[in-house]
C-alpha positions as CSV (number, residue, x, y, z in Angstrom):
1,X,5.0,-14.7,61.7
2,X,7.4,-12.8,59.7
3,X,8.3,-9.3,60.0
4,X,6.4,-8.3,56.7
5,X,3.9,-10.3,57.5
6,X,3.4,-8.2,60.7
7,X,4.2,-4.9,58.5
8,X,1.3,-5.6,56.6
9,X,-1.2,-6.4,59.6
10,X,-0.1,-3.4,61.6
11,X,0.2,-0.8,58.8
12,X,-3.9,-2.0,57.8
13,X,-5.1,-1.4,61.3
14,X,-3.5,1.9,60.9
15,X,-5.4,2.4,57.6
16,X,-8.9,1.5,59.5
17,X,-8.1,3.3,62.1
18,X,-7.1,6.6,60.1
19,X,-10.4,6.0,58.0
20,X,-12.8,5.8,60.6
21,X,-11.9,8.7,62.3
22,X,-12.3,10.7,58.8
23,X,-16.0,9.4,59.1
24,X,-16.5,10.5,62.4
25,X,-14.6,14.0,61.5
26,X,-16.9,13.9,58.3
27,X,-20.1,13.3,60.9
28,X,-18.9,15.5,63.6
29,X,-16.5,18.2,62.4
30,X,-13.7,19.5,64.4
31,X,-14.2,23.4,65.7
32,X,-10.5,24.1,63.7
33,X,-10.8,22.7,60.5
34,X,-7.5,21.4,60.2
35,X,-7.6,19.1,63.4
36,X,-10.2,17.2,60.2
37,X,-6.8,16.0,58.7
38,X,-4.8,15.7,61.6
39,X,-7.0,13.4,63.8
40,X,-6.9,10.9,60.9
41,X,-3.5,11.1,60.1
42,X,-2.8,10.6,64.2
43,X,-4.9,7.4,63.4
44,X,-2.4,6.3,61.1
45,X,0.6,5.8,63.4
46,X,-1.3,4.9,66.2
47,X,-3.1,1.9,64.7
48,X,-6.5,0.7,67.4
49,X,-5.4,3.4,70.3
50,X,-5.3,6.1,67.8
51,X,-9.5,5.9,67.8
52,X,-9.4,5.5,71.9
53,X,-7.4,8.8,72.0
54,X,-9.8,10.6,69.6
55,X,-12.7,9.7,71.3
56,X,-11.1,10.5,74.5
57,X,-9.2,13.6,73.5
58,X,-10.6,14.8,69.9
59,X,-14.5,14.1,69.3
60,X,-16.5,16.9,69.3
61,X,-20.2,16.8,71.8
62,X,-23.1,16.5,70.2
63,X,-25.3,14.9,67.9
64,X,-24.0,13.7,64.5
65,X,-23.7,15.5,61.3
66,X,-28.1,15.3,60.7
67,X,-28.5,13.5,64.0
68,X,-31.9,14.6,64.6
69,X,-34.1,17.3,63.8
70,X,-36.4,17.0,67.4
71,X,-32.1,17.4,69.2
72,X,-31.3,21.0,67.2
73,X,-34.9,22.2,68.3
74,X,-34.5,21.4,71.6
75,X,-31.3,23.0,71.2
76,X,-32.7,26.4,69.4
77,X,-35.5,26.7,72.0
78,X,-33.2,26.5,75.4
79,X,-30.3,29.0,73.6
80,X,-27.3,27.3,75.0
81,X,-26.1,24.2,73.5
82,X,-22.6,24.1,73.2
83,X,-21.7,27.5,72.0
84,X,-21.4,28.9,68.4
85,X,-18.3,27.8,66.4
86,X,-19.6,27.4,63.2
87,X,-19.7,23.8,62.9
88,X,-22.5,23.2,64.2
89,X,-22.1,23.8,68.1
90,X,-19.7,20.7,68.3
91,X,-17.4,21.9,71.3
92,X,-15.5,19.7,73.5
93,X,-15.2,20.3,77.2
94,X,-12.0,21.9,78.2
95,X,-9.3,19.5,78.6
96,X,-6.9,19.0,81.4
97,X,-3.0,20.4,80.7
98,X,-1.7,17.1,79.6
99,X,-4.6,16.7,76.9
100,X,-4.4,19.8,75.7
101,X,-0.7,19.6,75.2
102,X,-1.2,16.0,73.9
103,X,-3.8,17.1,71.5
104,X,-1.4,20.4,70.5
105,X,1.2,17.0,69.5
106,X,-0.9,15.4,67.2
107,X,-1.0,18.9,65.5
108,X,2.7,18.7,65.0
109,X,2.1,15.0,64.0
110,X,0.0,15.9,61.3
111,X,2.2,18.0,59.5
112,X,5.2,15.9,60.0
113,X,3.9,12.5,58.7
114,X,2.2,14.9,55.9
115,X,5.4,16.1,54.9
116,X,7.5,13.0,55.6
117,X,5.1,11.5,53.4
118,X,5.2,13.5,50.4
119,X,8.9,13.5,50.8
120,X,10.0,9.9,50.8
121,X,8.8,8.5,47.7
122,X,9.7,11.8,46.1
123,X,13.7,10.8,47.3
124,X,12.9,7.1,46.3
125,X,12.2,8.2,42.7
126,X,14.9,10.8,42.3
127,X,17.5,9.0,44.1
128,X,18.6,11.8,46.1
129,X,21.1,11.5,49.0
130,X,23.3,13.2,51.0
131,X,26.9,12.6,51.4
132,X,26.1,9.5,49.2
133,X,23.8,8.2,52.1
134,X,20.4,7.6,51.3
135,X,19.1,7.7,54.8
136,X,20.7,11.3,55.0
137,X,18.9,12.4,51.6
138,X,15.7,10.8,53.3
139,X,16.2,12.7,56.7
140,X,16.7,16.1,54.8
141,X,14.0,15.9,52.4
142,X,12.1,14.9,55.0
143,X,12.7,18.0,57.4
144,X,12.3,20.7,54.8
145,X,8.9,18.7,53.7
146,X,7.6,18.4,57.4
147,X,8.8,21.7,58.3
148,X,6.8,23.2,55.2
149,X,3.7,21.0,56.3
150,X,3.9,22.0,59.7
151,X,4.3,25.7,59.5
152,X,1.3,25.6,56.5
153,X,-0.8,23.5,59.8
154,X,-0.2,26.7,62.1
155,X,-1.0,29.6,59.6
156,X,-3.9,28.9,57.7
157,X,-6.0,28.0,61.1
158,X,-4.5,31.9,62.7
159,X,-5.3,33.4,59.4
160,X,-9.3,31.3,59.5
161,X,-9.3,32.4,63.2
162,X,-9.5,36.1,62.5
163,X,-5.3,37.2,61.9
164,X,-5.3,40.0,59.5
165,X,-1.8,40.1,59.3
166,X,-0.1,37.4,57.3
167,X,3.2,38.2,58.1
168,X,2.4,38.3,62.1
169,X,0.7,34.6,61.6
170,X,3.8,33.3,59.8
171,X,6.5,34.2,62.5
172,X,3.6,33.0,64.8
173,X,4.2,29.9,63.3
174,X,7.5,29.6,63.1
175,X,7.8,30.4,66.8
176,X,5.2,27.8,67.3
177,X,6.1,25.0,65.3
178,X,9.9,25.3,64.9
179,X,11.4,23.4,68.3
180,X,8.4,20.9,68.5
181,X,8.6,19.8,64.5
182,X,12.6,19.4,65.7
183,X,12.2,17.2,68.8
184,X,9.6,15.3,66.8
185,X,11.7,14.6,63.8
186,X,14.8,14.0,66.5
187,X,12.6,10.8,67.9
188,X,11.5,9.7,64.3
189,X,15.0,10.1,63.1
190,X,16.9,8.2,66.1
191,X,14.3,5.2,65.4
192,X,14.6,4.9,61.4
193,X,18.7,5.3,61.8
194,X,18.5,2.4,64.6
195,X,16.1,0.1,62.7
196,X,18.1,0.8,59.4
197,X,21.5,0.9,60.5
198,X,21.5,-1.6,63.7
199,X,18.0,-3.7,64.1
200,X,17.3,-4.6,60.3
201,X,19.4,-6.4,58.2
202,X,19.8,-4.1,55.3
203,X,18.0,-0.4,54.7
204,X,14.4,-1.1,54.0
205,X,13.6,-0.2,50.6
206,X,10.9,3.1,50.8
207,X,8.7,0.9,48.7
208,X,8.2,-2.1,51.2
209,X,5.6,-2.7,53.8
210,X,8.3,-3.0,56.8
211,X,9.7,0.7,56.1
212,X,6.2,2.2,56.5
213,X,5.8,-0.5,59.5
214,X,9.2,1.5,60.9
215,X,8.1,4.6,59.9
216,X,4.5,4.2,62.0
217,X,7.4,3.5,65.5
218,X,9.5,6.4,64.2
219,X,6.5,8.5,64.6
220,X,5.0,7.2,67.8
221,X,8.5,8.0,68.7
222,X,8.8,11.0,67.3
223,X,5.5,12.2,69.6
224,X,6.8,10.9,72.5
225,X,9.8,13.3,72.1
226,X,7.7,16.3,71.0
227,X,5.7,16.5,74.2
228,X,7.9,18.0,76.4
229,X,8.6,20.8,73.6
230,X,5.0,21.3,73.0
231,X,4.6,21.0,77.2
232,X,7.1,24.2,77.3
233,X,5.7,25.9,74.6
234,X,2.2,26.3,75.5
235,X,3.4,26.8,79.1
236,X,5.5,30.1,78.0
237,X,2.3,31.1,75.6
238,X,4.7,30.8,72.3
239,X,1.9,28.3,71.3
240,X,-1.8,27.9,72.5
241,X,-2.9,24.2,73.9
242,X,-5.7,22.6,71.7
């Protein structure tokens, strides 16, 4: 099998897998609305485990989006379900430390390969590089993109949450999301400048089915080096767990 060939089969299982958690987000949505995008978009890089680890880590309890009218009555008559959070009383049970600080990764997953995705056919089409390198233009597009994404994924869910002060949620965010977005894009980085420089034979081109096949490792990679950032943040309350 060749290596495209592979690119292709891997980056479709990532497809299905990101798709059929956005059904089940659709059928049971998330208490914090924007864990709808970034369950999916975990599903992308993480092509067949992705949907193990939402269901594990992400799905909500209870009955599906109009899963039963005789369920919600039992519900309304015993007055406990599973708490009011306005979607429906889908909570999930509290999660040990290393889920919750795993789950509070695939928040700063989602805004990364957000902006990392906006960003890279935007450098393909403008030819921008850096120091006449395009894999520099691609790393600093990439950053300020990702960065952008990822401080938008911690404000607007503080501001949803009740934060009156816009200002106080945006140097929330900052504090929150600053060292994990850079340990994240550290892992992503190291992997895309060893497959391009090192591994491949040439710089894939943005366009071709391997560079997105690299770019689903990069950002496998890139979790695996934002956990122990996210695991010191939420243990020095500069971010919550999830």
């Amino acid at each position: 099998m060749t290596l495209t060939a592979l690119s292709w089969i891997v980056i479709a299982l990532g497809i299905v897998t990101g798709a059929a958690i956005a059904i089940d987000c659709y059928q049971r949505p998330q208490h914090m609305n924007v864990m709808n995008v970034t369950w999916p978009i975990t599903g992308l890089y993480f092509p067949v485990v992705g949907w193990w680890i939402y269901k594990a880590m992400g799905q909500p309890d209870g009955m599906p989006r109009g899963g039963g009218h005789a369920h919600a009555h039992h519900d309304s008559h015993h007055g406990h379900g599973h708490g009011d959070d306005g979607g429906g009383g889908h909570h999930h049970a509290p999660k040990p430390h290393w889920q919750s600080v795993f789950v509070g990764v695939t928040h700063c997953g989602g805004g990364c390969t957000l902006g990392d995705s906006v960003a890279i056919p935007v450098v393909a089409l403008t030819g921008f590089t850096v120091l006449g390198s395009t894999l520099l233009g691609h790393f600093t597009a990439e950053f300020v993109a990702a960065y952008l994404f990822g401080i938008l994924f911690q404000f607007l869910p503080a501001m949803s949450m009740g934060e009156t002060n816009p200002v106080k949620a945006l140097v929330n965010a900052v504090k929150a999301d600053t060292l994990s977005l850079i340990a994240f894009q550290i892992g992503m980085y190291g992997w895309m400048a060893l497959a391009s420089l090192v591994l491949l034979p040439q710089e894939p081109d943005a366009g071709s089915a391997v560079f997105w096949f690299m770019m689903q490792i990069a950002m496998a990679i890139g979790f695996a080096t934002a956990y122990p950032a996210n695991w010191w943040l939420i243990d020095r309350g500069i971010k919550h767990g999830m």
